[in-house]
C-alpha positions in Angstrom: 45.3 49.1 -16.8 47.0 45.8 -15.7 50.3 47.9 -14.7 47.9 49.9 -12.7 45.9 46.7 -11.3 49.5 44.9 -10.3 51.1 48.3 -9.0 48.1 49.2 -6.9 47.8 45.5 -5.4 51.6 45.4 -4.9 51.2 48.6 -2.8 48.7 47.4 -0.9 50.3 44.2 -0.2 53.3 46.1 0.7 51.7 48.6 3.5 49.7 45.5 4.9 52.9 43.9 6.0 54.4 46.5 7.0 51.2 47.0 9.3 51.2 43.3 10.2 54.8 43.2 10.6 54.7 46.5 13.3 51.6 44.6 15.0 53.7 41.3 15.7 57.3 42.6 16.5 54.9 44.5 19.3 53.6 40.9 20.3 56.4 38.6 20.2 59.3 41.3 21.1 58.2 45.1 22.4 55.3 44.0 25.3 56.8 40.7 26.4 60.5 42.9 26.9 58.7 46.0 28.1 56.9 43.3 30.8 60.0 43.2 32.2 60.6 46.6 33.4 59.8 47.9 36.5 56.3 50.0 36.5 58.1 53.8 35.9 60.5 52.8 33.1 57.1 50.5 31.8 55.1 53.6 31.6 58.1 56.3 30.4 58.4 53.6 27.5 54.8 53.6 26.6 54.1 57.1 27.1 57.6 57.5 24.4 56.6 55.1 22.1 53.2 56.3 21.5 53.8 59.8 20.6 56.7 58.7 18.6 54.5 56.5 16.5 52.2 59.2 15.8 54.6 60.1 12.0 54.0 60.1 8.5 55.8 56.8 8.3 53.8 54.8 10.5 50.6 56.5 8.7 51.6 55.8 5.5 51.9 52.1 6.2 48.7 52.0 8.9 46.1 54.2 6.9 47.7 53.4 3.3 46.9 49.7 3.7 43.4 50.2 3.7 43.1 52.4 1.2 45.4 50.5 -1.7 43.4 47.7 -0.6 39.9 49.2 -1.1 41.8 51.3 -4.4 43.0 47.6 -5.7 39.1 46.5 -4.5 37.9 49.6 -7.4 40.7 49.0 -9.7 39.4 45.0 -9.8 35.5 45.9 -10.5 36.1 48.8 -12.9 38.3 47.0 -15.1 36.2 43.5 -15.3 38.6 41.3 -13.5 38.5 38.1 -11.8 35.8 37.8 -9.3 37.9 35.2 -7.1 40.2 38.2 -6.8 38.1 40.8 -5.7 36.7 38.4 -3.1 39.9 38.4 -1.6 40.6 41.8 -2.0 37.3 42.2 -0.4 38.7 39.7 3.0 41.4 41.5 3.1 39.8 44.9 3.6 37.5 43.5 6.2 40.3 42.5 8.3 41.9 45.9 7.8 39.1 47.6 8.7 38.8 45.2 11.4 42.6 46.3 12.6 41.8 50.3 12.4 38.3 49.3 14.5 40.3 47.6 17.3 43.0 50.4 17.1 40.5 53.4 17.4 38.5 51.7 19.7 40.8 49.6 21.9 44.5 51.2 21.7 44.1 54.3 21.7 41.7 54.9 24.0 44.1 52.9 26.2 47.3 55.2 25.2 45.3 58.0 26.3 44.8 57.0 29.7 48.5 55.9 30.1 49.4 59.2 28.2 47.9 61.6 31.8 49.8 59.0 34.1 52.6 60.7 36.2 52.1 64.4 35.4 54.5 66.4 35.9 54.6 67.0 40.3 53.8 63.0 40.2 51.1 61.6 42.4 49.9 58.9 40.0 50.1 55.7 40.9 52.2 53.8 38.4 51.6 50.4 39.1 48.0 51.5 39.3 48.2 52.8 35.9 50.1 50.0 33.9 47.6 47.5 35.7 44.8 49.2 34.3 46.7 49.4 30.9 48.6 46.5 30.1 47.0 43.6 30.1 44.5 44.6 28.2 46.4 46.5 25.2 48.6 43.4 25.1 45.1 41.5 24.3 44.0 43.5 21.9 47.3 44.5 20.3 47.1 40.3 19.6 44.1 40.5 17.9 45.4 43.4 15.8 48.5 41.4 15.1 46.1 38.4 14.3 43.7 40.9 12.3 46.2 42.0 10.2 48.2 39.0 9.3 45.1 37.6 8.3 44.4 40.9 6.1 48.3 40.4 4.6 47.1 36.5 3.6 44.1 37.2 1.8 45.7 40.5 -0.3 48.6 38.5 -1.1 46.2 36.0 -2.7 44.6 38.5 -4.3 48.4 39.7 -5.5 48.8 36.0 -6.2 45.8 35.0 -8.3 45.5 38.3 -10.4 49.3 37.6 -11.7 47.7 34.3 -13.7 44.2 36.0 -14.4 45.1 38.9 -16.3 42.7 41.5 -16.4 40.7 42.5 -19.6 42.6 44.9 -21.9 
């Protein structure tokens, strides 16, 4: 069981970087470069990026951190370890959950509405449509960036702590 502990809350550790690691490259490199584009090659770039996120790799990493955290979360209770550890495990999926809430509930809903700008035949107004959008994604992709960075903090404690409290045999 403790190469199953350790592998699990390696994994989870793993994904929630790669999560928090997406979420800030989008904050310190992708929004501030893309806010220098004029409004048609802003919206052509969103509208791109989003459906080419939509992939097993990005999924693996954005779903899988939640559930090798809450997996590590079981794997902690059911074999008696450290209490300190599962409290951290336990942070760490709040703020993970707290990432996919804002995503469902703030992103997406946003990359929708960008997604029907500019049909095909035209008529939308872009600078209309990126007003409307980016400001506010930029916001909230922050608070993912924050969320999850905070998520990768408390599950590498967790990693951190359960390497010198060794589960029961």
């Amino acid at each position: 069981m403790p190469t199953l502990r350790a592998a699990v809350l390696l994994g989870a550790t793993v994904t929630t970087g790669l999560s928090a690691g997406l979420f800030y490259s989008y904050a310190c490199s992708v929004m501030p470069g893309l806010a220098r584009a004029d409004d048609r090659t802003f919206v052509e770039a969103m509208q791109r990026i989003n459906v080419a996120i939509l992939n097993g790799w990005f999924m693996l990493s954005f779903l899988g951190a939640l559930v090798l955290i809450g997996a590590a979360g079981l794997v902690e209770l059911k074999t008696g370890g450290s209490r300190t550890v599962l409290l951290w495990i336990g942070a760490a999926a709040a703020f993970q959950l707290a990432v996919l809430v804002i995503t469902g509930v703030a992103n997406v809903p946003l990359n929708d509405r960008l997604a029907a700008a500019d049909p095909p035949g035209g008529g939308t107004d872009l600078a209309a449509a990126r007003a409307a959008f980016e400001t506010t994604w930029v916001h909230w992709n922050l608070a993912r960036a924050l969320a999850s960075t905070a998520a990768l903090t408390c599950i590498s404690w967790a990693l951190r702590l359960s390497a010198r409290t060794p589960a029961p045999v």
